[in-house]
N, C-alpha and C positions, 0 to 999 in steps of 0.2 A: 241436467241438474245433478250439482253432488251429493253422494251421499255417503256415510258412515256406517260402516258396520260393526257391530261389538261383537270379536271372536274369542277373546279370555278373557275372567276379571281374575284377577288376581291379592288377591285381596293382602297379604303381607308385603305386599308391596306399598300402599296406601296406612296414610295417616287416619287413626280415629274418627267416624263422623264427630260431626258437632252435634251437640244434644239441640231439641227444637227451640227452646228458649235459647241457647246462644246464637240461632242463623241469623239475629239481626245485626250483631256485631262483624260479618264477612264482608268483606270489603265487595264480594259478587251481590250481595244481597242490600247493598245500599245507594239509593238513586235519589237524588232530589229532581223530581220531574218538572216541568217545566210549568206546568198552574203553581205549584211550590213557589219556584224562583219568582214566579209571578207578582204573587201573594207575599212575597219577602219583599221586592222590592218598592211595593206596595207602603210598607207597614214603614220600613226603611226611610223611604221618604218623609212622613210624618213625624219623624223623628225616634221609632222605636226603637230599641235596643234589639242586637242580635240574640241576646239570654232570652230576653223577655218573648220575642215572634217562635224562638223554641218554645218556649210555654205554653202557648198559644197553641201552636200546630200539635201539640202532644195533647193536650185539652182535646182539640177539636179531632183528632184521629181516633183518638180513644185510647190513648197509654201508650209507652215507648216504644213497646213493641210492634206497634202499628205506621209509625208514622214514616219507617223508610230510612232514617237516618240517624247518625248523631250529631250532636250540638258542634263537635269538631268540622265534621261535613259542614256544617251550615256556614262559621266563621270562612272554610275555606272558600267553600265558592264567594261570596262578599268578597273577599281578599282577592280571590280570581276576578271577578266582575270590575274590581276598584284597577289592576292591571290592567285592564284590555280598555279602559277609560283612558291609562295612563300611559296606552303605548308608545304614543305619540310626543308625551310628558305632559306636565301636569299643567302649565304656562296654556300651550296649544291647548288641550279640553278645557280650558274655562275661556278662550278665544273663541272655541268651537262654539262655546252653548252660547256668549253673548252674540258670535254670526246669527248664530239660528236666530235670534229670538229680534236680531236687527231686521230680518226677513219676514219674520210673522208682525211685528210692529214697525213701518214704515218711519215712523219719527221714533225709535230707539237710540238712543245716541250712545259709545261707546268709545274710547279715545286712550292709547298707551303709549309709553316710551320705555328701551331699553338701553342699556349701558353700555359702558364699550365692550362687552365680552357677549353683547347680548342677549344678556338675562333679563328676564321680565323687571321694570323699574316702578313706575307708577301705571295705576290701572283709574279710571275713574267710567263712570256709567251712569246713564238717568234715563228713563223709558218714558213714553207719550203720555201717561198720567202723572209721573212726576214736571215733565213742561208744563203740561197745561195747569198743574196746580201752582206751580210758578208763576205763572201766565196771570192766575187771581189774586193768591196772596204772597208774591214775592217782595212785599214791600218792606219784610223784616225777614232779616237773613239770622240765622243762630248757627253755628259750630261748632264743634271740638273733638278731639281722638281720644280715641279707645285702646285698647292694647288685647295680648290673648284672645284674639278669633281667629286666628288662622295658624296653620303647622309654620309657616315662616316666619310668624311675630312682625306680621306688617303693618304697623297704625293702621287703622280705621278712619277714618274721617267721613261722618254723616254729615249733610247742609240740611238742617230741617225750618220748618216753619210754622203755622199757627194756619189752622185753617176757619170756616166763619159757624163750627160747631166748635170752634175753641179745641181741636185734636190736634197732635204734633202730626206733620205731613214730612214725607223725605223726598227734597227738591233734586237731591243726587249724593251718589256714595262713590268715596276713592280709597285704594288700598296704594300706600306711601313707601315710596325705599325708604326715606330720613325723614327728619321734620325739621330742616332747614326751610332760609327764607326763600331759596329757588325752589321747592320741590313745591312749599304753599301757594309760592307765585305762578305755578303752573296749574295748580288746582284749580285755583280762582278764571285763570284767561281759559283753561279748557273748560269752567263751567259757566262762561259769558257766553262761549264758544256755542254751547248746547242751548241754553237758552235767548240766543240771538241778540245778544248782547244790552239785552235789560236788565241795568245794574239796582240792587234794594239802595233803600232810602235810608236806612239804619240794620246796622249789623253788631249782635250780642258775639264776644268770646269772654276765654278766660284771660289770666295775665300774662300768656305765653308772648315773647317779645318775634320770634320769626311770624307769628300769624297777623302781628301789629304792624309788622315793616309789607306785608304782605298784601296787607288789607289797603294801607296808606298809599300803597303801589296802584291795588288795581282798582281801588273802590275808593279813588280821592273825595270825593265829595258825598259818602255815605257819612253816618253818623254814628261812630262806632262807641260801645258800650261795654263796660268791662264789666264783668258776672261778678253783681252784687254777694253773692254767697260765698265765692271764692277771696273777696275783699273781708268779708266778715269772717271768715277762717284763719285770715294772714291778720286779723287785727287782735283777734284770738291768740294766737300763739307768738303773733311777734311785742305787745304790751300787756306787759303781765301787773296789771294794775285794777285792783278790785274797778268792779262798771262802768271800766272805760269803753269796752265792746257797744255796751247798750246807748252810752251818749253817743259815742260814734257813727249808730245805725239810726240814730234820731237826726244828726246831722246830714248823713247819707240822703234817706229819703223824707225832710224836712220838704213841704211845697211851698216856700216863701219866695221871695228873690233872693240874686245872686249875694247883695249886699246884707239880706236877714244871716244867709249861709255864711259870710263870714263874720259877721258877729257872731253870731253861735259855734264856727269852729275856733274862734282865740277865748272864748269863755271858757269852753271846755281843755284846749291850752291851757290856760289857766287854773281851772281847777284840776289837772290830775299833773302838773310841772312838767308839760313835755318839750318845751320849748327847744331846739335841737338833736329831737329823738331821730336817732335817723330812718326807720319805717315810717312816722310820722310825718315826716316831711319829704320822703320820698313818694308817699300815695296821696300828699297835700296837690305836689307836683301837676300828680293824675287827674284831678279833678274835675277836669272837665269830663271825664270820659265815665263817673260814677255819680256824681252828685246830682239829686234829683233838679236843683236851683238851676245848672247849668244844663240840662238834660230837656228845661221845658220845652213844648212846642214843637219837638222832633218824636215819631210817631214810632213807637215800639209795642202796640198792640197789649198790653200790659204787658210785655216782660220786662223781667228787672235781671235773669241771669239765666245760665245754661244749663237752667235747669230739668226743660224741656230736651236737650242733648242727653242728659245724663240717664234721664229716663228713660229715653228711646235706647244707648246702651245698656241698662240694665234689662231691657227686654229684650234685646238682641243678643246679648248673652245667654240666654236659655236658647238659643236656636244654634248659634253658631261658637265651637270648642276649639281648643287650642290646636286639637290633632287631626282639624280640618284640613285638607290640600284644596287649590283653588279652585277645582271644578267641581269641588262639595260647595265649599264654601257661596259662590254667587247661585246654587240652587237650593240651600239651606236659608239663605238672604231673602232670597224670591218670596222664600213661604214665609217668610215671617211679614216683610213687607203685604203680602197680601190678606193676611190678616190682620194688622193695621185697617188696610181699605175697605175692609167689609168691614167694621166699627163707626167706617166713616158713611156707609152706604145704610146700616143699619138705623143713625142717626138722621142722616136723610129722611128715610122712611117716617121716623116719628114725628120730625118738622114737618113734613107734609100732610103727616096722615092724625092729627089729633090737635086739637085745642086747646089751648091755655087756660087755666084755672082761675079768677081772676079771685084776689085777696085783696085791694086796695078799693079805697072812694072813690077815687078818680078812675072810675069806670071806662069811660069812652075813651081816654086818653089811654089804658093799662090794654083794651081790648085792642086799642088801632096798633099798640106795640106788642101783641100776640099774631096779627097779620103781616108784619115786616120783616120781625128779626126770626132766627131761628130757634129751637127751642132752649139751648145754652144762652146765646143771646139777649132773650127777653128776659131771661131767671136773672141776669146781671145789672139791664136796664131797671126791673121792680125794682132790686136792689137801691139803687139810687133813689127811685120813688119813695122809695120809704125812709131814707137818707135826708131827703129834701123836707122832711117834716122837721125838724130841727134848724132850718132856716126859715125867715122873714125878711120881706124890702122894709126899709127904713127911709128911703128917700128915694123919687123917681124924679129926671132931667127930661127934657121935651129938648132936644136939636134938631129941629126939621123935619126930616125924613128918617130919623131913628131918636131912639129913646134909653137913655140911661138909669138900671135901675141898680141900686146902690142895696147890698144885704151885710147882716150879719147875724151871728149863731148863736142858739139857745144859750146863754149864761156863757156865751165869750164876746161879750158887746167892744171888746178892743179890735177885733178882727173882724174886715169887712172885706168883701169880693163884689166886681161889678159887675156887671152882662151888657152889654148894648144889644138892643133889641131893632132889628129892621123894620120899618114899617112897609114896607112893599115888598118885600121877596120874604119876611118873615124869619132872616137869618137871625144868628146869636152870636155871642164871642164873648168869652167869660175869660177872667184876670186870674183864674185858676191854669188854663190852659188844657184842664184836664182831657179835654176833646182832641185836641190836637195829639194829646200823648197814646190816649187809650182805644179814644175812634166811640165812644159811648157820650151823649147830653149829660155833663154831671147833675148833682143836685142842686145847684144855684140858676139851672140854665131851666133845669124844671119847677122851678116856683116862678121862673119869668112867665113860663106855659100857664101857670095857673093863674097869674096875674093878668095876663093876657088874654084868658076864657079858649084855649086851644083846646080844642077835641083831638088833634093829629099831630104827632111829631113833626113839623117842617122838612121838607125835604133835607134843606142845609143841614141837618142835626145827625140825616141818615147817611151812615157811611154805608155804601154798598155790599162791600166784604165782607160784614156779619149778617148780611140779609140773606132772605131765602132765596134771592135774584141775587146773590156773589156770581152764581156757576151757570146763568140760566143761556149765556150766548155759545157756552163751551161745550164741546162734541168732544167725550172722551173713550177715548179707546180702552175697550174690556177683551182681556185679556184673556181665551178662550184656551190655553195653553195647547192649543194643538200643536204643537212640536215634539216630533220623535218620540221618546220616554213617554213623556209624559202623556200623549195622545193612548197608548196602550195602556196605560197605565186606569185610565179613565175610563176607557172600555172596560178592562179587565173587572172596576169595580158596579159599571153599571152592571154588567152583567150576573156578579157575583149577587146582590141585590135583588135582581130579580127570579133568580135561582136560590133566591133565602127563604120564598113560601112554598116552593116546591118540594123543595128536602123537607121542609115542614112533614108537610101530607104524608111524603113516599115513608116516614118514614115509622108513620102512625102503623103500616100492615104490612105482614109478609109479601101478601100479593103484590100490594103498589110498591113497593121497595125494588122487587125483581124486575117489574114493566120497566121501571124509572133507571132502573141500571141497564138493564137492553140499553134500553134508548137512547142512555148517556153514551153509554161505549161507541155506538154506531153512530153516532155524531162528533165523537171525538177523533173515530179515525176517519169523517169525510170532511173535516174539519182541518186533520194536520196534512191532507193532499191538499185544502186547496190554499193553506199557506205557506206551500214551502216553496211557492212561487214568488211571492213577497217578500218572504222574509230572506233570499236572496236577493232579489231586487234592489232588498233595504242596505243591504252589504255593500254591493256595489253603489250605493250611492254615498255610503260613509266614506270607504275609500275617494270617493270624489272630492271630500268635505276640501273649503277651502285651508291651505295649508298658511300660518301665519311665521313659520320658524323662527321662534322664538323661545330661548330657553328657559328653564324654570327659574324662578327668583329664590337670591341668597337669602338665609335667615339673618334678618333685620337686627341690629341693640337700637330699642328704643331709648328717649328720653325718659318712660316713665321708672314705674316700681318693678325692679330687676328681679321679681317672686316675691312667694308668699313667704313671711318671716317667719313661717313656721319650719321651711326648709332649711334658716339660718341655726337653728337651734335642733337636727332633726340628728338621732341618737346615728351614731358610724356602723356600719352594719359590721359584723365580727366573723370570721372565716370560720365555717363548717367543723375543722377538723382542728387546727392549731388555738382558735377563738381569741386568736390578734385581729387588727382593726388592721384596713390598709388595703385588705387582700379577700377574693373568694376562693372558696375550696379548688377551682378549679385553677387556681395560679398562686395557690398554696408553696412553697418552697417543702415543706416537708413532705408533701403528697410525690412533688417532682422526682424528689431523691425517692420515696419509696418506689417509682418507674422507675427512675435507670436501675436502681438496686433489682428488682426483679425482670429488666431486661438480662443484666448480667447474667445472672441464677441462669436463665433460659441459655443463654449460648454455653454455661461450662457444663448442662448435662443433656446437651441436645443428646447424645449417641443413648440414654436411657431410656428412649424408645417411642411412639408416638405424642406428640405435645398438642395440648389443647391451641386452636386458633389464635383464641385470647393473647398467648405469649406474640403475635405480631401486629395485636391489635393498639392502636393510641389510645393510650386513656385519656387524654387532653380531646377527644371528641370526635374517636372513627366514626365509621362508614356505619349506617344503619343495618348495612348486610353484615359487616363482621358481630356485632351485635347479639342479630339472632344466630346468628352460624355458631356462634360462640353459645348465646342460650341455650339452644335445640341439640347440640352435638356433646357438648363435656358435660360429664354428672363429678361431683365429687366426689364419690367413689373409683372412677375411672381415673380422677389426677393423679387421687393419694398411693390408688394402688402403681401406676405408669413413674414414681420417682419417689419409690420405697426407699431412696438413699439419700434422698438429699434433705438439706434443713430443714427444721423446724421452721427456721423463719422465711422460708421460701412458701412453707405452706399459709403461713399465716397472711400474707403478700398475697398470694392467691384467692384464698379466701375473702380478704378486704377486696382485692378487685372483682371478683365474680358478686359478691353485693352491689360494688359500683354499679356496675354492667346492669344488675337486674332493678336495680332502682331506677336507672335511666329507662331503661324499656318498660317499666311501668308506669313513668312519667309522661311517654312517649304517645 
């Protein structure tokens, strides 16, 4: 064994100790240990800021001086952690984590194409609880992109849906090179592809024209719907005619026939003179794909617009930031997604676990639809119940085997709706169509119930989907995150946890505090032998990981909003020293010439005797070592006295750069 012997100290030889309040600032004295890193990557993951887990740790140390580090340390390692993620590049670690996670979920589905330089193109993804929620309620598909979540500026495209707690679900998510009609046509056939090629019945976008030539491509005989809201915005600002918007949104979602809607839209023609307006008659054009008249009968779950998109982006915006790279980005995704489904599993619970309240007469009928639907579901059907108190039959038809009962409404005796009524299967069909559209018995179909002495909703009346049996034959995969990270990550906190009542106690008394510290230490070091067998093992198994070579994706120009218009108007910043626009101090024209100007100086009196470093230092951004060489070695008194002959303004040259210098090493 070696050892060291100390035979002189020599003490002027040696820099000043550091007083005891400065040792935490030495670069020897600073370690983020590894429960640290731990516990960062911890907090990290949930989305905390690296300021903010500083705060924290400094809290929970008991002041700066305890906690081992500075806030600089902490940025850097994250900054080092996010490299050693990205060795690979940044394309490959978000291939890497979708592998893994196709490995721990058997039906994950994951799907990319690259370009001809082979950079990452379109990504698209959907895991075994987005199929199987497909699987229930895919029969209304919604759309649309988002922008600013990722460091490349790649569209977003979420597919979501409506599930039978009435909650948006995400059937699958794509990150887009362009938003042309091939890049959507490939969306669409990779995400047939994923859910086995079970196309929806009806599909909501906005008025985007590649996602229409798109849809028309791969979903011919869906029923696609253009977002009502998006329609009322463009009638908004493209006719500027006192309450034409509000007739127009009456015609929109008017429930008459096709022939009531056009009578009502040449009226309103008529009264606001739009006859040849050309928005007007270019969304007349549309009509089929907005107007409720033309719309009946095709099942859109109540939606009317993507508006259900919109929301699911603005809540995915809180998780996922501009200056995300992609193997952030689809593990920042993850967590928000999963909270989404515990909202949804939460709801569950309640539908299961509690009773309906019952508020109506019609007791046995309000109680049988407190057993069927879920608990959103039945709060929608009362609804209607109490809807239905404003209609009456006014005339019933005997045809055989079904029966015609003829209504109309509290003080609108000109408007009537009919229902045929089955007499043997006890089905219904109302001239509203409202069933067809929404999936719920309107209120004309439940005053036939009441006419009819029904205690139970007919089967025919129950759509599935909203029932408490939507999901009762589907086995869904829970999502145990044991993969890599995140498996330690879990431990780290169960542990943490239960080590939260211990520090309690240990730390009520001197005695328990010292046992509890033995104890820790000696388990901590029989704890890092017997991981550092694993955590090798774990190395070599990364390097295993499968390799996808594929390289990183270019930053995307989208079609949308090219920034925030506050950056259009945003004051020019003005240069440090000359305070023109254009330019920073450090590429200042006046700063330059003051360098060569005191390069010069330096070469015509080198022979006047030792020069400070500085004269062969770049002020445009040397070396950190000439810096301090320059700091720690020349005092001003040593310049002034070493070039007692030369200018005044070589001194003053001096002077402004030795500021320079020492503002930057305080910055530093």
């Amino acid at each position: 064994m070696n050892k060291w012997v100390v035979k002189e100290f020599m003490a002027d030889h040696n820099h000043p100790l550091v007083k005891q309040k400065n040792v935490q600032f030495l670069r020897s004295h600073r370690v983020i240990k590894n429960a640290d890193k731990a516990q960062l990557n911890a907090m990290r993951g949930v989305g905390i800021g690296t300021s903010q887990i500083m705060d924290y740790m400094v809290q929970q140390s008991g002041g700066y001086n305890n906690v081992g580090f500075t806030k600089k340390d902490l940025y850097n390692h994250v900054d080092a952690d996010r490299r050693v993620h990205l060795r690979d590049g940044d394309a490959e670690g978000a291939l890497a984590y979708l592998c893994g996670k196709s490995e721990m979920d058997p039906s994950f589905y994951y799907k990319y194409n690259v370009d001809e330089d082979n950079h990452l193109a379109n990504l698209f993804w959907a895991d075994s609880t987005s199929k199987l929620d497909y699987n229930c309620f895919g029969d209304v598909l919604a759309f649309d992109t988002t922008y600013r979540t990722n460091a490349y500026k790649k569209p977003l495209v979420i597919l979501v849906g409506i599930n039978h707690h009435h909650q948006t679900i995400v059937f699958g998510s794509a990150l887009l090179v362009d938003e042309s009609v091939s890049t959507y046509t490939w969306v669409l056939e990779t995400f047939l592809d994923a859910m086995n090629n079970k196309k929806p019945l009806s599909v909501i976008t906005d008025g985007d024209k590649a996602m229409r030539k798109a849809i028309k491509r791969i979903f011919p005989n869906s029923c696609h719907r253009l977002c009502a809201w998006h329609i009322q915005r463009n009638a908004f600002t493209n006719v500027h005619v006192k309450d034409f918007t509000n007739h127009f949104s009456k015609c929109m979602f008017m429930e008459g026939t096709i022939e009531e809607f056009e009578c009502a839209w040449n009226d309103m023609l008529e009264m606001f003179n739009l006859h040849g307006h050309k928005w007007v008659t270019d969304i007349y054009a549309k009509r089929s794909r907005w107007a409720e008249a033309y719309l009946r009968g095709h099942f859109f779950a109540g939606m009317k617009s993507t508006q259900r998109c919109e929301s699911m982006n603005a809540y995915l915006n809180r998780f996922l930031k501009t200056r995300l790279k992609l193997f952030e980005f689809v593990k920042h995704f993850d967590r928000a997604l999963s909270r989404i489904r515990h909202n949804e599993a939460k709801a569950e619970f309640e539908t299961h676990h509690s009773s309906a309240v019952l508020t109506t007469k019609l007791y046995a009928l309000e109680k049988y639809a407190g057993t069927v639907f879920t608990r959103q579901s039945f709060l929608k059907f009362r609804d209607e119940m109490k809807n239905a108190e404003l209609f009456f039959s006014v005339s019933t038809e005997n045809h055989g085997g079904y029966r015609v009962h003829t209504l109309t409404k509290f003080r609108s005796p000109d408007k009537i709706w009919k229902v045929c009524y089955g007499n043997s299967d006890r089905s219904m069909k109302c001239t509203c169509m409202m069933f067809e559209l929404v999936g719920f018995p309107c209120p004309h179909m439940i005053v036939v119930m009441k006419i009819e002495h029904l205690e139970e909703i007919p089967e025919t009346c129950i759509m599935k989907r909203w029932s408490k049996l939507a999901k009762e034959t589907v086995q869904v995969h829970h999502d145990n995150e044991s993969q890599g990270d995140a498996t330690n990550i879990i431990r780290y906190g169960a542990l943490s946890s239960m080590c939260s009542r211990m520090s309690y106690f240990t730390s009520q008394s001197e005695k328990a505090f010292k046992e509890a510290r033995c104890e820790i230490q000696r388990l901590t070091c029989q704890m890092e032998e017997l991981c550092k067998n694993s955590m090798e093992e774990s190395e070599r198994e990364d390097l295993k990981a499968t390799k996808h070579h594929v390289r990183d994706p270019i930053i995307v120009k989208t079609k949308g909003n090219p920034g925030n218009l506050k950056d259009k108007f945003k004051k020019p910043r003005h240069c440090g020293k000359c305070k023109k626009v254009g330019h920073t101090v450090r590429k200042c024209p006046e700063f330059v010439n003051t360098h060569n100007a005191f390069i010069n100086i330096e070469d015509s009196i080198e022979d006047m005797g030792d020069m400070p470093s500085l004269l062969n230092h770049n002020m445009e951004g040397g070396s950190r070592h000439g810096t301090n060489e320059f700091s720690q070695n020349v005092t001003m008194n040593h310049f002034t006295s070493g070039i007692s002959g030369a200018s005044s303004t070589y001194n003053e040259l001096y002077y402004n750069a030795k500021n320079y210098v020492y503002k930057k090493k305080i910055n530093s």
